[in-house]
C-alpha positions, 0 to 999 in steps of 0.5 A: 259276107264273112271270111270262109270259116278254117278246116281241121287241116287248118287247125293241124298248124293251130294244135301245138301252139293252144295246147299252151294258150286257150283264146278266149275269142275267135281271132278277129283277123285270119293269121299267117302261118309259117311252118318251116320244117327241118329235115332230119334235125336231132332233138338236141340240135336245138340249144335250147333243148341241148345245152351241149349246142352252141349253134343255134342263138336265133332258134334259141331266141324263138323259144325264148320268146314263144312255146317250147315243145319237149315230147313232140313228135313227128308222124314217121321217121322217113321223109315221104310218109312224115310230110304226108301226115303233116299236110294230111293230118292222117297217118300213113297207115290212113293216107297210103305214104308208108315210105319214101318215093323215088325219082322215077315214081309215078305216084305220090300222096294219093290224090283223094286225100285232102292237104292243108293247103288245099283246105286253106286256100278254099278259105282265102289263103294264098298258099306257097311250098318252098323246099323239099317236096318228096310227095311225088312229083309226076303229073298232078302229085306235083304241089302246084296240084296239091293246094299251093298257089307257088312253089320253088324247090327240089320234088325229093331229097337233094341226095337223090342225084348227081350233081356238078356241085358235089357237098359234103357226103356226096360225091361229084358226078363222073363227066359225061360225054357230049358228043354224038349221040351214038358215043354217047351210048357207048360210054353211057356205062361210064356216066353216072346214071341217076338224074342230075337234080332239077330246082323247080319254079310251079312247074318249071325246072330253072336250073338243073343240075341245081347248084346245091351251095347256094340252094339256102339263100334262095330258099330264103330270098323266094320265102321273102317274096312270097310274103311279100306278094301275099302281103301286098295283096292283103291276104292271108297266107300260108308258107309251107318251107321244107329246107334242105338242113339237116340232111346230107350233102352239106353245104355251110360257108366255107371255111367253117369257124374252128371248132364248129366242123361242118355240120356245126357251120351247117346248123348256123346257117339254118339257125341264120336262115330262120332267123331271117324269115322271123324278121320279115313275118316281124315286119308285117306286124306282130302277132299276125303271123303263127310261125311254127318250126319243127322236124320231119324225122330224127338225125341220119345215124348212118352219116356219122359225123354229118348226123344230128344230136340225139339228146338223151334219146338214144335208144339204149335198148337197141343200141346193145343189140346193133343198128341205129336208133334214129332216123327209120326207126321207132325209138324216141331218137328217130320221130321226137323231134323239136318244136318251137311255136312263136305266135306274140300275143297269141302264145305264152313266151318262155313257155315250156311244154311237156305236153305229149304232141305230134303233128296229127293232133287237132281237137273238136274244140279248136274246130268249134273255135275255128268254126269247122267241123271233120269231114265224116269221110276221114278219120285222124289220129289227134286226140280232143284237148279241148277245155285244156290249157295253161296246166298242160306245161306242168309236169304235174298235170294228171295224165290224160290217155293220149296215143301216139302211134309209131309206124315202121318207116323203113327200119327192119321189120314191115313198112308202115306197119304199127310197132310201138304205141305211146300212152301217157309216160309208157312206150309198148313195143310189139317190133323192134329193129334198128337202122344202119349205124355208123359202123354199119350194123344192122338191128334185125327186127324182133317180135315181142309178145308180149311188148316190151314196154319202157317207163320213159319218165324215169328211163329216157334212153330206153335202156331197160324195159319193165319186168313183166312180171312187175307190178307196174307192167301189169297194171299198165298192159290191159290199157296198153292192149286195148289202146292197141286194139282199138287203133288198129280196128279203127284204122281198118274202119277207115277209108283207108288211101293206097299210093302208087310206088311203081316207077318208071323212068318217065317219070323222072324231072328232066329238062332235055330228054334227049342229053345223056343222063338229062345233064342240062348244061345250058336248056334254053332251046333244048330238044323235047323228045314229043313221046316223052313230053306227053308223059313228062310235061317239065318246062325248062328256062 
């Protein structure tokens, strides 16, 4: 009897790394796959990307030795819809996830929508999630629903309450009365009135509020043992590890080395961190284990100092007129995002690719490798490169009509709506708009009939649009609009999923309903309320 044959989800991890490398075969034994996904890390935060980044030799080393992914980009530039299309394959407008759930959401990642971790568990993987969630985490949105046989993390954005440990950017929790309950409600004007975050082991909250410095290592420890138990059961795997870096709080070793500051020390300790699980998927032989390392959305310009690099993509245009152009929103700098594929033997070392990629491309051709077909019921947004191989790293290469699509994920303008489409070197904008700044402005968001429309070979920053009555704008606007079109009719073809945004405090993960503010000092033994346990079954150590 043989192994069951991959899906396109499964695929979705395989893209990136054979658009560089044609197998010639099948691979006769299922690989490993380890996607670790940093969390709103700058392009240039990679040295080998950014020579101005002294920070990361491991991360280095990994490009040097595997594929290296120059124009790759992430579905979004928000946390919530970026990590639905990664596990989708489907853009937000397709799946539902246009923008970031909450704390108290009841909803999350519409459950008629199939992850890749579901898909490769049906074909013998042994699945785990290790990190950030952020795609809902009420009854079945939680991963253990989702595909993921483990899962050890935070179910949102570790800046998303209070907590007792307070980092860099994030301040400490006011102290919180723990008397008698009716003093308790007196003062509660006084607490701080957000959840403290829980850290989740499948469905049990051991520790809450989480402390957050030492959140890395255990992230690193528990993706140790998961191999290692996937291993010793002689079965594929599939790690999905969202970490923590590089978004705010911070929390790097103190104090840091003269000249890093704290995001410097920060960025080497997630360099550090890859490293480590590099060496232990070494361990289990190598070329049996793809790792795959990427990120959700560009830096938090907002956070100043405590923000990512940018690299050359800074989104000039915007910048003139006021707002950030990074994260949240649809300039380069806030969805081009770093990539790196390691996989010895199966993809070429010190490959460079100038491939235009994102995470939702998979191809009929690398089905046909796989032996799996799309099911009728969806549509995806990657483009077929079957039959394409080592001449997709030569910039020469002729220029095949690939679409990216760029929604808003939480700049000015509508959520999830399509403002910017990408085609071949050519960047159309209908919406433009920028995200708070450092210095807190703001860019309101403007239409733009006919599109604005960059030539990002020879302007990476996106300074100057094309004349429109130039030449090149007019030979390239007829197969921008169709492009555009016909996205949009496809998308409204489709079986398209809605998600559930309502909230309800009910919803929110606490370990002992009944302290002010679910503080969790201490949980064993602690009091359930039977009323809220019908509506949130959280488990406590």
């Amino acid at each position: 009897m043989g192994t069951p044959p991959l899906s396109p989800w499964a695929v979705l991890v395989l893209t990136p790394v054979l658009v560089g490398l044609w197998a010639p075969c099948v691979v006769s034994r299922q690989p490993n796959f380890i996607v670790i996904l940093a969390d709103d890390v700058g392009w240039g935060d990679l040295g080998a990307n950014w020579a101005e980044t002294k920070e990361t030799p491991h991360l280095d080393q990994l490009a040097a030795e595997g594929t290296r992914f120059v124009d790759f980009h992430s579905a979004a530039s928000t946390c919530s819809p970026s990590r639905a299309s990664l596990l989708t394959g489907r853009l937000g407008v397709r799946n539902g996830v246009t923008h970031n759930f909450a704390i108290s959401s009841l909803g999350g990642l519409p459950l008629n929508e199939t992850t890749l971790a579901e898909v490769l568990r049906e074909a013998g993987y042994t699945t785990g999630a290790i990190g950030k969630w952020h795609l809902g985490h009420h009854g079945h949105h939680h991963p253990n629903s989702r595909g993921f046989d483990y899962y050890f993390g935070i179910p949102y954005s570790h800046d998303m309450g209070c907590t007792d440990t307070p980092g860099y950017n994030l301040p400490p929790c006011p102290p919180c009365p723990q008397h008698s309950s009716a003093a308790s409600r007196v003062a509660r004007k006084d607490c701080y009135t957000e959840v403290a975050l829980p850290l989740f082991e499948n469905v049990t909250i051991v520790q809450q509020p989480v402390e957050l410095g030492s959140l890395a290592r255990r992230y690193a420890e528990e993706a140790e043992r998961f191999i290692q138990r996937a291993s010793d059961r002689g079965r594929p795997f599939f790690l999905y590890l969202a970490l923590a870096h590089m978004h705010v709080p911070l929390f790097p070793p103190l104090p840091p080395a003269p000249g890093r500051g704290i995001y410097g020390a920060s960025l080497g300790q997630m360099d550090a961190l890859v490293a480590r699980i590099k060496e232990v998927a070494d361990s289990l032989g190598k070329g049996s284990t793809l790792l795959w390392f990427t990120g959700d959305n560009g830096p938090w310009a907002q956070k100043c100092e405590l923000a990512g690099r940018l690299g050359p993509f800074v989104g000039a245009w915007q910048r003139q007129r006021g707002g950030s152009s990074a994260k949240q929103t649809t300039w380069e700098g806030g969805h081009r995002v770093p990539a790196l594929v390691y996989w010895p033997g199966r993809v070429p070392a010190r490959r460079t690719s100038h491939a235009l990629l994102s995470v939702l491309d998979s191809s009929p051709g690398l089905l046909r490798l796989v032996a799996a077909a799309v099911p009728s019921t969806t549509r995806q947004h990657g483009m077929d490169i079957s039959g394409f191989s080592l001449p997709w790293a030569d910039r020469n290469y002729p220029v095949l009509l690939q679409v990216l699509l760029h929604p808003n994920s939480g700049a000015a303008g509508k959520v999830g709506e399509i403002e910017a489409l990408r085609l071949a070197q050519y960047k159309a904008f209908y919406t433009t708009g920028g995200a708070m700044a450092c210095d807190g402005s703001t860019g309101p968001a403007q239409r733009h009939q006919p599109p604005l429309i960059f030539n990002l070979d020879r302007d990476i920053q996106e300074q100057e649009p094309l004349d429109v009555a130039s030449r090149e704008y007019q030979a390239v606007l007829p197969a921008i609009s169709r492009a555009y079109a016909q996205a949009l009719q496809d998308i409204a073809a489709d079986n398209v999923s809605v998600a559930d945004y309502s909230q309800d405090p009910a919803a929110i993960p606490c370990c002992n309903v009944q302290h002010v503010d679910c503080r969790c000092h201490g949980v064993h033994g602690a009091t359930r309320d039977p009323h809220m346990e019908k509506r949130t079954p959280w488990l406590c150590l």
